[in-house]
C-alpha positions as CSV (number, residue, x, y, z in Angstrom):
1,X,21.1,23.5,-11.3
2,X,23.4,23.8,-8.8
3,X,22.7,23.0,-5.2
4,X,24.6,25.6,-3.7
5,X,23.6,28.5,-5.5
6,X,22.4,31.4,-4.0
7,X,20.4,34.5,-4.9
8,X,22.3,38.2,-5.8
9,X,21.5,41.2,-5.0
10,X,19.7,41.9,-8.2
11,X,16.0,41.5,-8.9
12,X,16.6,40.7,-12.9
13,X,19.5,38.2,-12.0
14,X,17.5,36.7,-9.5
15,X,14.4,36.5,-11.8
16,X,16.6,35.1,-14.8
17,X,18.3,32.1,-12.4
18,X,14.3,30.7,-11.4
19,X,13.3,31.1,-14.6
20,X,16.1,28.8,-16.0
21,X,16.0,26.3,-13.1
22,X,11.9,25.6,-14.3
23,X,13.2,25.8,-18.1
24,X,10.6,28.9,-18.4
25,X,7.9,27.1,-18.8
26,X,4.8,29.0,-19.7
27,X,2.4,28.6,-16.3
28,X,5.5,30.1,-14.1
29,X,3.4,33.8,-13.6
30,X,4.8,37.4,-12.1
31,X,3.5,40.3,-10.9
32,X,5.3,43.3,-9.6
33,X,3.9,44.8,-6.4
34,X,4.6,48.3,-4.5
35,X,4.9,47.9,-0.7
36,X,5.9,50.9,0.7
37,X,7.5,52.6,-1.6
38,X,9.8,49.1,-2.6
39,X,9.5,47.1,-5.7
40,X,8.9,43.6,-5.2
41,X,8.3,41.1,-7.6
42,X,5.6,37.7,-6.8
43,X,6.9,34.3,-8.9
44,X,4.8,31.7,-8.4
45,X,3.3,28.6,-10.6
46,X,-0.7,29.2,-12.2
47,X,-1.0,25.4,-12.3
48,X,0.2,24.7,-8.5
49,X,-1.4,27.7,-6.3
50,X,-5.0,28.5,-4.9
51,X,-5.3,32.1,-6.2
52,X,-7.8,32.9,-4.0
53,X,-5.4,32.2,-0.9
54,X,-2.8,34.0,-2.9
55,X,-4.4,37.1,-2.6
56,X,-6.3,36.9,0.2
57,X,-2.9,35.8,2.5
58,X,-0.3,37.9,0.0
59,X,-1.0,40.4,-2.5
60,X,-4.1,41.7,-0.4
61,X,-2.2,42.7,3.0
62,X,0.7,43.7,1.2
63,X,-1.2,46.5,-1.1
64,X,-3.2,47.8,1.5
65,X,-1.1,48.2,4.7
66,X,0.6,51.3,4.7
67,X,2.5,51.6,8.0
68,X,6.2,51.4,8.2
69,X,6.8,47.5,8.3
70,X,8.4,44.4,6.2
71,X,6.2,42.0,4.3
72,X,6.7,38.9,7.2
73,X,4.5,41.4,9.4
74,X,1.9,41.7,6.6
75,X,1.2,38.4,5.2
76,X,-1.1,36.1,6.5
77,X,0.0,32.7,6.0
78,X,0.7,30.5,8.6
79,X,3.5,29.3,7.1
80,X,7.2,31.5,5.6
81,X,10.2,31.7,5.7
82,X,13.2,33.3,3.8
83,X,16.4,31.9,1.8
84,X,18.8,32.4,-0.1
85,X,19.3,28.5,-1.9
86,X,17.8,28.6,-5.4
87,X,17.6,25.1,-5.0
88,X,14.9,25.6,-1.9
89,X,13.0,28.0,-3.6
90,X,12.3,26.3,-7.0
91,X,11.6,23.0,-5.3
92,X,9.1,25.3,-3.4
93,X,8.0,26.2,-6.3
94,X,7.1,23.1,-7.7
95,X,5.1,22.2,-4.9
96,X,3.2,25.2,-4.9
97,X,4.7,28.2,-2.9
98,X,4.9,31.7,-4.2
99,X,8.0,33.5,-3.8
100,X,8.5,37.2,-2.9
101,X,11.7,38.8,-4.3
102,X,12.8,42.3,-3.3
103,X,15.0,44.3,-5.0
104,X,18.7,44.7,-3.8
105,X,17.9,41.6,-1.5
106,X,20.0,38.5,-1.5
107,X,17.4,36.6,0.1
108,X,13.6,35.8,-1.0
109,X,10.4,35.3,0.9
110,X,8.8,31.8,-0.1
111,X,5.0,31.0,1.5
112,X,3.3,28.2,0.9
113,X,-0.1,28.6,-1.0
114,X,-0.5,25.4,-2.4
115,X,-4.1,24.5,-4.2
116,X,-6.0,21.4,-3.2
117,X,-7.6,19.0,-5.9
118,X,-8.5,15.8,-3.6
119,X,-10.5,13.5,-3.4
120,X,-13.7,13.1,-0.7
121,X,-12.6,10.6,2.4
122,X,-14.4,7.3,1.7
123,X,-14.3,3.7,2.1
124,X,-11.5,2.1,0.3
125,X,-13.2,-0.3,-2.6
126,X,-10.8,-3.1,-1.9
127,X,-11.0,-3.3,2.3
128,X,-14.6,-3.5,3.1
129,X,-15.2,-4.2,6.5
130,X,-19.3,-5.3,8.3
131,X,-18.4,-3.0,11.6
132,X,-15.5,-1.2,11.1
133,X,-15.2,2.8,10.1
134,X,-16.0,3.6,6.8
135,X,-12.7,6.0,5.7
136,X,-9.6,5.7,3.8
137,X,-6.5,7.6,2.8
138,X,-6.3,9.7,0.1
139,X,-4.0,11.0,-2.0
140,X,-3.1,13.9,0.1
141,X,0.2,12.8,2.6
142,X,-0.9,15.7,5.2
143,X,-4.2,14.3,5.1
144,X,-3.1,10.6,5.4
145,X,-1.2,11.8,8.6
146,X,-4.2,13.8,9.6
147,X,-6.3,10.8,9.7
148,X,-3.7,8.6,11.8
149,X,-3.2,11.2,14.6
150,X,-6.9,11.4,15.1
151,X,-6.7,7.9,15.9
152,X,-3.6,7.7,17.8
153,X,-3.5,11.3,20.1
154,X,0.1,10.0,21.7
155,X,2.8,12.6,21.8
156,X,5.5,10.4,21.2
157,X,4.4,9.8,17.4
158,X,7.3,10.9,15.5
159,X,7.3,11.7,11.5
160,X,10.2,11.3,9.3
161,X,10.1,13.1,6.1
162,X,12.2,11.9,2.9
163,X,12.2,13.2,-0.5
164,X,12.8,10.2,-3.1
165,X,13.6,10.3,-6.6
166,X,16.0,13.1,-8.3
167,X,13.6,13.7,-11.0
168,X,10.1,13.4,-9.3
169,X,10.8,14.7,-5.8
170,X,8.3,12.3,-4.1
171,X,7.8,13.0,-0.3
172,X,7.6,10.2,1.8
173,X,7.0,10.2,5.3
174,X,7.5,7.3,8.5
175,X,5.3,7.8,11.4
176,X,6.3,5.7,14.6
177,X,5.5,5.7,18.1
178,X,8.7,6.7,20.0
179,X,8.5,4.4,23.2
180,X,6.5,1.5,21.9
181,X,8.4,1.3,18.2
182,X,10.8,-1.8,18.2
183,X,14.3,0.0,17.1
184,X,16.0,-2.6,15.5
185,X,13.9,-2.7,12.4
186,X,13.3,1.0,12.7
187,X,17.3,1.3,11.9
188,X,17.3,-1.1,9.2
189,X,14.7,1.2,7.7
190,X,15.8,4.2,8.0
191,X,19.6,2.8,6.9
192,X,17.4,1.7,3.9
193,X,15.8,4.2,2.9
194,X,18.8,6.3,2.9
195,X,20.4,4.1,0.7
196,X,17.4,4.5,-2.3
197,X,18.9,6.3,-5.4
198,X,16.3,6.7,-8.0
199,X,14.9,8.9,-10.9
200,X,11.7,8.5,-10.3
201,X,9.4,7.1,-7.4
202,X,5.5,6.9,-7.8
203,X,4.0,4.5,-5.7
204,X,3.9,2.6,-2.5
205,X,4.7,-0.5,-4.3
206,X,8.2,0.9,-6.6
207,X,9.0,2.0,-2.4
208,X,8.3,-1.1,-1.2
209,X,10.2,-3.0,-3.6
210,X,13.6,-1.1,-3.1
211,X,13.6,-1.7,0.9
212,X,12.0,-4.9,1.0
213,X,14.2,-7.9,2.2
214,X,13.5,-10.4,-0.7
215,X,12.2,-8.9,-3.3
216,X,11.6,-12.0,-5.8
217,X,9.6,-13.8,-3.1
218,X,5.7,-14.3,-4.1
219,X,5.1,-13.4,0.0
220,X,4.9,-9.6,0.7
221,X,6.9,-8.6,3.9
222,X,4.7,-5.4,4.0
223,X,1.7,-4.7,5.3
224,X,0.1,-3.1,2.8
225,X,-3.3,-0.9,3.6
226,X,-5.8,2.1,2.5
227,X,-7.4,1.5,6.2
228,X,-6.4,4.5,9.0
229,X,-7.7,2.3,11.5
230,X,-5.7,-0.8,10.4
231,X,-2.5,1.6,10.1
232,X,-3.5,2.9,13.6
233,X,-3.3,-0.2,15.0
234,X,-0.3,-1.1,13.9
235,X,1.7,2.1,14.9
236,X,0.2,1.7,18.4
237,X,1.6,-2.1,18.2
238,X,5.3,-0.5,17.5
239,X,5.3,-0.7,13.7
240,X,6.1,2.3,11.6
241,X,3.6,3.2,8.7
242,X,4.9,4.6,5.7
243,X,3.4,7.6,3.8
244,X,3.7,8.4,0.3
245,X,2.6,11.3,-1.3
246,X,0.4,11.1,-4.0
247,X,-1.2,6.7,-2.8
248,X,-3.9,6.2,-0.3
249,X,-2.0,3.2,0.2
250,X,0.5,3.1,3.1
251,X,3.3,0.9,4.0
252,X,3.1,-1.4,7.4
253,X,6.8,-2.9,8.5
254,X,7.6,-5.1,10.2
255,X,5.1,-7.6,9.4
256,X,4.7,-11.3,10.3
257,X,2.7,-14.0,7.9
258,X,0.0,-13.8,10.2
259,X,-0.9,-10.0,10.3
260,X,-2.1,-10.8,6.7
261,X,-5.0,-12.9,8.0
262,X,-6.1,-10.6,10.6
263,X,-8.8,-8.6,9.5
264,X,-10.3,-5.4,12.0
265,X,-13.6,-6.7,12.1
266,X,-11.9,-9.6,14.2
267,X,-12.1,-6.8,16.9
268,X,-14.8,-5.4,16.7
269,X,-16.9,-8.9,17.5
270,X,-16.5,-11.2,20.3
271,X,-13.4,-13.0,20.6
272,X,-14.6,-16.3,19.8
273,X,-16.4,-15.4,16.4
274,X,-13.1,-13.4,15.7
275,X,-10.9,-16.1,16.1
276,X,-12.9,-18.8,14.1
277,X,-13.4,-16.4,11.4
278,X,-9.2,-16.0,11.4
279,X,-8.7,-19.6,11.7
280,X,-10.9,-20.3,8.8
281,X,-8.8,-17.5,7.0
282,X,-5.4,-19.4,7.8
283,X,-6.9,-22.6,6.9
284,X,-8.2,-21.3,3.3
285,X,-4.5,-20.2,2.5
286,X,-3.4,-24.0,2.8
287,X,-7.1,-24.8,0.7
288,X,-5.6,-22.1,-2.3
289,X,-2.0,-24.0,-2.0
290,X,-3.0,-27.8,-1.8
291,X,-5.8,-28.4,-3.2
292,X,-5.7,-28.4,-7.2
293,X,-2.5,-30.6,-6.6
294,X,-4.4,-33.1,-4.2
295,X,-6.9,-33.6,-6.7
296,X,-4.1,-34.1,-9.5
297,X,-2.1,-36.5,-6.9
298,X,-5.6,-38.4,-6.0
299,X,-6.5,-38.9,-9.8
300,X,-3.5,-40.0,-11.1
301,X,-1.3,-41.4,-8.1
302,X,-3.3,-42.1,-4.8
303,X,-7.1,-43.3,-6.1
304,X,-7.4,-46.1,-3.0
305,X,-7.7,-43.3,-0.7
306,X,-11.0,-42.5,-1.7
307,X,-14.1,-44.8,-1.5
308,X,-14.8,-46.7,-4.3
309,X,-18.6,-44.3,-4.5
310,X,-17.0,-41.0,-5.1
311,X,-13.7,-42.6,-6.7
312,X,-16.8,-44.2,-9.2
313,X,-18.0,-40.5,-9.6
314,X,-14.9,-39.1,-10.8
315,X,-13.9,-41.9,-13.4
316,X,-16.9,-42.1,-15.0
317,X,-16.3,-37.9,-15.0
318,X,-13.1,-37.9,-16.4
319,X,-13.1,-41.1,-19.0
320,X,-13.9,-39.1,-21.8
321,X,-12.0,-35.9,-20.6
322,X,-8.9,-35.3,-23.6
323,X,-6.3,-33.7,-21.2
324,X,-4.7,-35.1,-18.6
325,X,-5.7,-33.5,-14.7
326,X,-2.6,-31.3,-14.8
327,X,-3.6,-29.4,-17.7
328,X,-7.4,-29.2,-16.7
329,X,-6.2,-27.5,-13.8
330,X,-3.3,-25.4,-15.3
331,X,-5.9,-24.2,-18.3
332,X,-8.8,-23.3,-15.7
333,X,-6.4,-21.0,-13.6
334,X,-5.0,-19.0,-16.0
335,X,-9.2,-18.7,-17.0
336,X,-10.1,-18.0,-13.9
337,X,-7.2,-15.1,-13.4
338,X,-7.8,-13.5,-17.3
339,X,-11.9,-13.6,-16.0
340,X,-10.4,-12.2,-12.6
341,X,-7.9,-9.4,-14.6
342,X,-11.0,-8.7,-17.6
343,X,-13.2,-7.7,-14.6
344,X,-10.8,-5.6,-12.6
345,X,-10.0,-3.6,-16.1
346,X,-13.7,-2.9,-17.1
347,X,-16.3,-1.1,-15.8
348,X,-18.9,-2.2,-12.9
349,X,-22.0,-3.1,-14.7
350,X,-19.9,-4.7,-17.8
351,X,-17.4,-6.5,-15.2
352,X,-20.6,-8.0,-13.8
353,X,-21.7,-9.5,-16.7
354,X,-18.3,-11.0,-17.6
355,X,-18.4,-12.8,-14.4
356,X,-21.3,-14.1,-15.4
357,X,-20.9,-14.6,-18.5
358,X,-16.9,-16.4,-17.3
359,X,-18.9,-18.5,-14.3
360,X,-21.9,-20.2,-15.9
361,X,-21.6,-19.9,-19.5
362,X,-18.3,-20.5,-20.4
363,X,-18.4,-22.7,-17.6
364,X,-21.0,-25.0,-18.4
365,X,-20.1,-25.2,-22.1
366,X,-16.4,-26.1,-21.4
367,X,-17.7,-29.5,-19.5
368,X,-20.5,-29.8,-21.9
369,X,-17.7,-30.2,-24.4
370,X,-16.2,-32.4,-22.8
371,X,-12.7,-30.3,-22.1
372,X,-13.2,-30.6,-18.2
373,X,-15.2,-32.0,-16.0
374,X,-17.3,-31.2,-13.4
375,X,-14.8,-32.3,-10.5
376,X,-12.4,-29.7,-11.8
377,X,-15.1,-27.0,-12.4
378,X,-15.5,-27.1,-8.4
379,X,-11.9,-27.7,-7.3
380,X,-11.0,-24.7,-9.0
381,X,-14.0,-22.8,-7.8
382,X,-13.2,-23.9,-4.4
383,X,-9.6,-22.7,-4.8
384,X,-10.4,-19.4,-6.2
385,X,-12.7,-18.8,-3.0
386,X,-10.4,-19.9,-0.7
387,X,-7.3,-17.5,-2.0
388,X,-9.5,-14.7,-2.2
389,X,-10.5,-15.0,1.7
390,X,-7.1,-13.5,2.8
391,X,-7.9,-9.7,3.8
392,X,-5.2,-8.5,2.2
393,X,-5.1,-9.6,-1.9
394,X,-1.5,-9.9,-2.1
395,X,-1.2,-12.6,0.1
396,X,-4.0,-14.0,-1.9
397,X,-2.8,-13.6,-5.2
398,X,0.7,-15.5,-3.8
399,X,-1.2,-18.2,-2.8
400,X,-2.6,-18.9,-6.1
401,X,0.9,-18.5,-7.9
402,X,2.1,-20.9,-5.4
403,X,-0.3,-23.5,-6.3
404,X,1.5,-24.3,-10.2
405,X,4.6,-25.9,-9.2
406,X,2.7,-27.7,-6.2
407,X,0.9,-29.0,-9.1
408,X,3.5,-29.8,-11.2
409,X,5.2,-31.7,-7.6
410,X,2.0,-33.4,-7.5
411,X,1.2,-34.4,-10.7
412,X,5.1,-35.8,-11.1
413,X,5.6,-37.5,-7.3
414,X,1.9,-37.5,-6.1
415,X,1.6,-37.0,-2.0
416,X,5.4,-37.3,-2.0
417,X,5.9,-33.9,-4.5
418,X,3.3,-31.9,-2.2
419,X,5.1,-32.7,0.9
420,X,8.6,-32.0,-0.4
421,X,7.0,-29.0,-2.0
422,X,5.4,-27.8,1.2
423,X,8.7,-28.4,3.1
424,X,10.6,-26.1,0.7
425,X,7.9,-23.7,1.0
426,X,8.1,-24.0,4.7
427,X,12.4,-23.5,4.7
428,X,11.4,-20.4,2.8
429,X,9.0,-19.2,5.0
430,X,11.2,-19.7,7.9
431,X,14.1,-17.8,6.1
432,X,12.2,-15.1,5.1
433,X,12.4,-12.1,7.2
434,X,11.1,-8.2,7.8
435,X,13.5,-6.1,8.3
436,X,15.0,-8.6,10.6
437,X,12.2,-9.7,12.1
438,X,11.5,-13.4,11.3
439,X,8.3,-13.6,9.2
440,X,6.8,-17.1,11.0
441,X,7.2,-15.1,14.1
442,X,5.3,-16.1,16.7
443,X,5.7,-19.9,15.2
444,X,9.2,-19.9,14.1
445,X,11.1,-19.1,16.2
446,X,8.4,-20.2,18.6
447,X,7.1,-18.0,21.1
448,X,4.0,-19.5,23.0
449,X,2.8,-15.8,24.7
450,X,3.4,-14.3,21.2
451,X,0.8,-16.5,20.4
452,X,-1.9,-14.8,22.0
453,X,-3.1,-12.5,19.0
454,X,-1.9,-14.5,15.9
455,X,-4.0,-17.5,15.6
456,X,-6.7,-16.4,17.8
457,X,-7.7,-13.2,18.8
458,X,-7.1,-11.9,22.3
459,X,-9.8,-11.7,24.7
460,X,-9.3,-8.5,26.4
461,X,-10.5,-7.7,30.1
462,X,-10.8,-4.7,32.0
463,X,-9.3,-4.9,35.5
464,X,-11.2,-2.3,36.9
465,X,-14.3,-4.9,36.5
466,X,-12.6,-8.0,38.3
467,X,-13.5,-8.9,41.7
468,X,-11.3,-8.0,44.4
């Protein structure tokens, strides 16, 4: 089809040019109508439209008013508007707007009657929070922005729309505060996002993985998030959010390391249990990384550091144990994530019984066998717990990919491979920006007021309380 086409003054031409643009597929309907004494004919797709709208806003008013008008006076829509682009009008169409043609008229009527098959508002299943609201996005993009601008009722919230993907037509949509949104990474985004040429686009996650800065990195550089109030936030701190039709989950840039252990039931307590509960979240991301490898480097390199009690325990543990630490820990990851993956895939009730059928039975039979011991059984338990702290389960799921060749440093060089291995991590960290924004930011580069809401939360005071 050919963008620059345009309609003729014949109906039958007219008709013949949308019905080869959709391939005449079977749900594209018609239905000839008499308004005042002029043919008209009403294209529109079965499978897209609410009927009921259609004729209450369209067929309705036009059949029944008889005075001396044209059909933009009659129709009650909120929403019309004519063209002549057959290009506009299919792609209207497809997204579920009815088109009027009139005979001997080079231009059609399109109207938007769209039907409506979402889901209810609820709590998203992966972002509980104790005190927060209970809502999440949805499907719906109009919705999605619905739900932000109740939040944020600032006038200066601008919306970009895009439509990505030449063969799905996927809108997209980037909502920013005007005079709070930090420009620089704004125009990287936008620069791009005009740069994406693809077929198809479905999800938040093909989106984020065309714009995002290093896209074989285990770290996301997007905030990722089915939370309005989380999204909120973040617009009203000068990030842009990202909308794609079709997800309930929305796109957060820039981010920094630490957004990802900020959770928002930090504020909605007091600042001081906030910022423990963050710093215990920080500290569990060094737990998922380190700790599998210090047990590795402790058993096989480093076994003076422990007292001779607990360094008693473990031998007597491990004496008759056939693999070596490395594979004990290797062998009871990959466990743990095919338990973690089983449960995801299945069904509630039977996903709870293969956790606890994966924890205690498998569990207890593998050391009772001999294949690990108990040490293990709780260093990996430990880990697991730790990586799955972090708010956001990217971040979580890096973590625990991180932790194999920190292993295989440790189990090779002992203290001396998890330090080099932390320092490369560290130079990566450091390199690793979004959208020009260092990552480490507040740390590195260090900024000490930027500090104020990353490792702790920020008390907040109202001035209008203070003593004069």
């Amino acid at each position: 089809m050919s963008p620059s086409k345009s309609f003729s003054k014949t109906m039958e031409e007219n008709i013949e040019a949308i019905k080869s643009a959709v391939y005449d597929t079977e749900d594209l309907k018609m239905r000839d109508l008499i308004f005042l004494n002029t043919s008209y004919k009403l294209i529109y797709m079965n499978s897209l439209v609410d009927k009921k709208g259609l004729e209450q806003n369209m067929i309705a008013p036009l059949l029944e008013c008889k005075s001396e008008t044209v059909p933009e006076a009659v129709i009650k829509n909120a929403e019309y508007s004519r063209t002549s682009d057959l290009e506009v009008v299919v792609n209207g169409l497809l997204e579920g707007s009815c088109v009027l043609l009139t005979e001997g008229e080079p231009t059609v009527l399109t109207m938007p009657v769209a039907g409506s098959a979402d889901r209810a508002i609820q709590e998203p299943e992966n972002e509980h929070t104790i005190t927060g609201s209970h809502d999440g996005f949805i499907e719906n993009i109009e919705k999605n922005i619905l739900l932000i601008r109740r939040r944020v009722k600032n006038p200066s919230i601008r919306i970009k729309n895009y439509t990505l993907g030449t063969k799905t037509k996927t809108k997209v949509a980037i909502l920013y505060l005007d005079e709070l949104v930090e420009h620089g990474p704004l125009e990287v985004l936008f620069q791009r996002m005009d740069n994406i040429d693809v077929a198809e686009l479905q999800s938040t996650g093909e989106l984020e993985e065309l714009i995002e800065d290093d896209s074989f990195s285990l770290f996301p550089q997007m905030m990722n998030t089915e939370r309005p109030d989380r999204a909120a936030s973040y617009l009203v701190e000068g990030k842009s959010i990202i909308l794609v039709d079709g997800n309930p989950n929305v796109l957060i840039s820039p981010i920094t390391f630490f957004s990802f252990y900020q959770s928002p039931d930090d504020y909605n307590s007091r600042w001081l249990v906030g910022s423990f509960f963050r710093l215990i979240r920080i500290f569990s991301f060094l737990v998922a990384l380190c700790l599998p490898a210090i047990y590795i480097a402790v058993v096989s390199f480093h076994s003076e550091v422990l007292p001779l009690w607990i360094l008693y325990a473990i031998r007597v543990q491990i004496a008759y144990v056939p693999l070596p630490p490395l594979y004990e820990a290797i062998a009871m990851q990959l466990a743990l994530e095919l338990l973690k993956e089983a449960a995801i895939r299945l069904p509630s009730p039977i996903a709870q019984t293969v956790g606890i059928v994966g924890g205690l039975v498998i569990g207890s039979a593998v050391v009772e066998a001999g294949f690990v011991s108990n040490t293990m059984i709780v260093v990996i338990a430990l880990t697991a717990i730790a990586s799955f702290v972090a708010p956001v389960n990217k971040m979580g799921t890096g973590a625990r990919l991180m932790a194999f060749p920190i292993m295989l440093a440790a189990n090779t060089f002992g203290f001396v491979g998890i330090v080099l291995s932390l320092t490369v991590l560290l130079i990566h960290l450091c390199r690793l920006e979004s959208f020009g924004k260092p990552y480490l930011e507040p740390v590195a580069p260090l900024r000490i007021r930027g500090l104020k809401d990353s490792l702790i939360k920020t008390k907040k005071r109202n001035d209008s309380l203070k003593q004069t």
